[in-house]
C-alpha positions as CSV (number, residue, x, y, z in Angstrom):
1,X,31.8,10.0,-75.2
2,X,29.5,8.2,-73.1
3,X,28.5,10.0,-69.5
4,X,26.6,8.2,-66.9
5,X,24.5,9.6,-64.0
6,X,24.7,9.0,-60.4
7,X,21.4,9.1,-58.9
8,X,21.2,9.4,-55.3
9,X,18.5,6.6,-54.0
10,X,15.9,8.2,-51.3
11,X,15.0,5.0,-48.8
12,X,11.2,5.3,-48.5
13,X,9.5,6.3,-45.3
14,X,9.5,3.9,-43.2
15,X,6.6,2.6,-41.3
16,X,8.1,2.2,-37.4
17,X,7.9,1.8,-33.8
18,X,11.1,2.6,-33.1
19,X,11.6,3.8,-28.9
20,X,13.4,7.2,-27.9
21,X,13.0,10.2,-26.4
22,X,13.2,13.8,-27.3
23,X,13.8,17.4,-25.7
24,X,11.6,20.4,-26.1
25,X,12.9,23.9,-26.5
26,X,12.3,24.5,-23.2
27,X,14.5,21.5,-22.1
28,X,11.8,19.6,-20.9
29,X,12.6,15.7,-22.1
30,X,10.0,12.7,-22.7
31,X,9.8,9.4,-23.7
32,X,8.2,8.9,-27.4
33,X,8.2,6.6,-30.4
34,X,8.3,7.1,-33.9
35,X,5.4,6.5,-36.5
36,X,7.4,6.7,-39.5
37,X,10.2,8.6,-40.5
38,X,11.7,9.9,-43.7
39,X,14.4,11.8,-44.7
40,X,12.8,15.0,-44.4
41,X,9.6,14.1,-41.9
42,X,8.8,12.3,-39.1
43,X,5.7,11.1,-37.2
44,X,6.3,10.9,-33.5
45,X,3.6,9.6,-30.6
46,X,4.4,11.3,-28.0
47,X,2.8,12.7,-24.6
48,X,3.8,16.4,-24.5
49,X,3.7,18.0,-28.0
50,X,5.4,21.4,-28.1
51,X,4.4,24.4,-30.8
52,X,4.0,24.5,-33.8
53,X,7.7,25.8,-35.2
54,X,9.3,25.2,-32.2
55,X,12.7,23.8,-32.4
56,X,12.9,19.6,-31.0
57,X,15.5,17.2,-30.6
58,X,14.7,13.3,-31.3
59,X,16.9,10.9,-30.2
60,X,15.4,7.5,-31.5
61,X,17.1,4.0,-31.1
62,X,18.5,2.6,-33.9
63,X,18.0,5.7,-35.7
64,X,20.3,8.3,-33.9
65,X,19.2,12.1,-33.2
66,X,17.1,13.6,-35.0
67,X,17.0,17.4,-35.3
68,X,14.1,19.6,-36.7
69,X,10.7,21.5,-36.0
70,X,7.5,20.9,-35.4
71,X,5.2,21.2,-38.4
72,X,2.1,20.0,-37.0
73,X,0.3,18.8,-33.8
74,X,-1.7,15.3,-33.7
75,X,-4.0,14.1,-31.2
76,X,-1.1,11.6,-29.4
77,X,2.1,14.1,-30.6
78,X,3.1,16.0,-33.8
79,X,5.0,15.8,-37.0
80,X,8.4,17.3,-37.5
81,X,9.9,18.6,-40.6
82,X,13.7,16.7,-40.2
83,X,16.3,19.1,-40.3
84,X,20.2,17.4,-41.6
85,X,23.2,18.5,-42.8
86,X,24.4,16.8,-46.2
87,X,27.1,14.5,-44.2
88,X,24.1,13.3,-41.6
89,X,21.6,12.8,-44.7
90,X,23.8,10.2,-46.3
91,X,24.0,8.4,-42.5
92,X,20.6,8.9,-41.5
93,X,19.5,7.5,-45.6
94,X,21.8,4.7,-44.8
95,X,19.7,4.1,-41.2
96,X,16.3,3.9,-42.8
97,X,17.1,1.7,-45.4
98,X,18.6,-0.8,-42.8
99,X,15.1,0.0,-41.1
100,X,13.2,-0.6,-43.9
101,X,14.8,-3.8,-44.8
102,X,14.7,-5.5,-41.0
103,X,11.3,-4.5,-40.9
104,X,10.3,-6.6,-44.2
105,X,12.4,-9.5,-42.4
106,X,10.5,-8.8,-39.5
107,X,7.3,-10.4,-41.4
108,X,9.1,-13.7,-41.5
109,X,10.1,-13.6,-37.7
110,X,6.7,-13.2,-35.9
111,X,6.8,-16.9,-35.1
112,X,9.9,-16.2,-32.3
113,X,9.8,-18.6,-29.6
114,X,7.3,-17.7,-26.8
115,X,7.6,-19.6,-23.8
116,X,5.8,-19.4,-20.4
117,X,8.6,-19.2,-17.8
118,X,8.4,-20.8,-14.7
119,X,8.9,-17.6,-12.5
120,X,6.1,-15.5,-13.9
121,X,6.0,-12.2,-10.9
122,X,7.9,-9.8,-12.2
123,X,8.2,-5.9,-10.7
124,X,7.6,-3.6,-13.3
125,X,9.8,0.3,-12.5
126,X,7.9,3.0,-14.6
127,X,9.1,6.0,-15.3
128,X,8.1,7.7,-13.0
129,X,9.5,5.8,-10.5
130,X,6.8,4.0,-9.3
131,X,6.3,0.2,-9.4
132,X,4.0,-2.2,-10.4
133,X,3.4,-6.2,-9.4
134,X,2.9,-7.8,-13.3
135,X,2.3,-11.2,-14.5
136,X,4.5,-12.3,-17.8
137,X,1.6,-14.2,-20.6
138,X,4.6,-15.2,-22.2
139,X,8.3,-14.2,-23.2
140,X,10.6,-14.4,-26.0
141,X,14.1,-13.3,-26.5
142,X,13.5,-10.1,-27.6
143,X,10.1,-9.2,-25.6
144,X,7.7,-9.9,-23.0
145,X,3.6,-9.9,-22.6
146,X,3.0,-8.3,-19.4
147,X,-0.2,-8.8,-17.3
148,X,-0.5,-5.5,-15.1
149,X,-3.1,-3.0,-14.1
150,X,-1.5,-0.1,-15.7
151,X,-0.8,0.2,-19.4
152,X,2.2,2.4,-19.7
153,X,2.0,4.8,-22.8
154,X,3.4,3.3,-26.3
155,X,7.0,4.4,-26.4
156,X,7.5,4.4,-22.6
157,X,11.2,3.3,-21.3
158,X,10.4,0.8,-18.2
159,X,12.7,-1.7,-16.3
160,X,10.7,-5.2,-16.2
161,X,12.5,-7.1,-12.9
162,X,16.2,-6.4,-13.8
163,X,15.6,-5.8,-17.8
164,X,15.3,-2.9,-19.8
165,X,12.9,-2.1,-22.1
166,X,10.1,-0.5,-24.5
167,X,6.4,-0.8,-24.3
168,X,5.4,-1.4,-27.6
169,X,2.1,-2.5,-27.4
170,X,-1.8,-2.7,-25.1
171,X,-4.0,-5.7,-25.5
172,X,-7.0,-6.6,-23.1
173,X,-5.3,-6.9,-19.4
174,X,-1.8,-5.1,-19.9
175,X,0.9,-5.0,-22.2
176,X,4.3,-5.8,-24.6
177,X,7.5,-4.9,-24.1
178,X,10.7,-4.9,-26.6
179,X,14.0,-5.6,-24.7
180,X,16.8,-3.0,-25.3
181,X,19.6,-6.2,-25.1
182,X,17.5,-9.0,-26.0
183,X,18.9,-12.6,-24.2
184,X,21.0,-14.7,-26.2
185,X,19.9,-18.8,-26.8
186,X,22.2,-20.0,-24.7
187,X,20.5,-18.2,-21.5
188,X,17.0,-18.3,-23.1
189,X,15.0,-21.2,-21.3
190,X,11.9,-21.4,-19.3
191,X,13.4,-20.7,-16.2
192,X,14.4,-17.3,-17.3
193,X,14.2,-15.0,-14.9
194,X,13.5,-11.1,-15.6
């Protein structure tokens, strides 16, 4: 008699900038974004880092929620130690594989269509609720290059003119932005307007 073995596959950690936010125990909630993430840890940036062992809720995009405790503090946020019932490990294992493979596709991609649009003000809502006068460098379908003279945190939800979206990036004189519904081709043209 021949028996075979069914070994469960553990996706890797995955290396990524995924946006979200998370709530303390306290109930406070903040914008953050994830450095990596595995099936039991995960690495977030974030501006207000809690205790060490206190209980935090991560709700990432793309990934879901994220439940667990804070295992250690870094200088820009901490380290959790993911807690996940059997049911959500087989979802979550499922998430970061999909994660994992769009982000070796991702490699391929970087030459998206930039385009400098012809209407390049744009009004920049922080969270905070105040706003800022920016200058788009460029824009794809999927993301902007902002010229501002703020550089909201990495991770931080903003509204660019009407569009949502995720700063994902500084350079020299501002910053990048990921759309949370990136435009479609057949609206995609230099006189976009955000």
């Amino acid at each position: 008699m021949v028996s075979s073995v069914v070994q469960e596959t553990t996706p890797p950690s995955v290396v990524t900038q995924v946006g979200g936010r998370y709530l303390l125990a306290d109930g406070q909630e903040h914008t953050c974004q994830s450095r990596h993430i595995s099936l039991d840890e995960a690495e977030i940036i974030a501006p207000v880092s809690g205790a060490v062992g206190e209980r935090v809720t991560v709700y990432l995009d793309q990934v879901g929620v994220v439940m667990g405790v804070i295992s250690s503090l870094m200088p820009n946020g901490f380290r959790m130690a993911v807690e996940v019932t059997p049911e959500r490990r087989a979802r979550l294992a499922a998430r970061l594989e999909w994660l994992a493979e769009r982000g070796q596709e991702r490699v391929d991609q970087r030459g998206a269509v930039r385009i400098m649009p012809t209407h390049t003000d744009v009004a920049v809502h922080l969270s905070d609720g105040s706003v800022v006068h920016g200058r788009i460098n460029d824009v794809s379908m999927s993301g902007a290059a902002i010229k501002a003279p703020v550089n909201p945190p990495v991770g931080e939800q903003v509204t660019v003119g009407k569009r949502r979206a995720t700063v994902v990036r500084h350079f020299k004189s501002g910053f990048a932005v990921r759309f949370v519904l990136p435009f479609c081709s057949e609206t995609f043209s230099p006189h976009v307007v955000l």
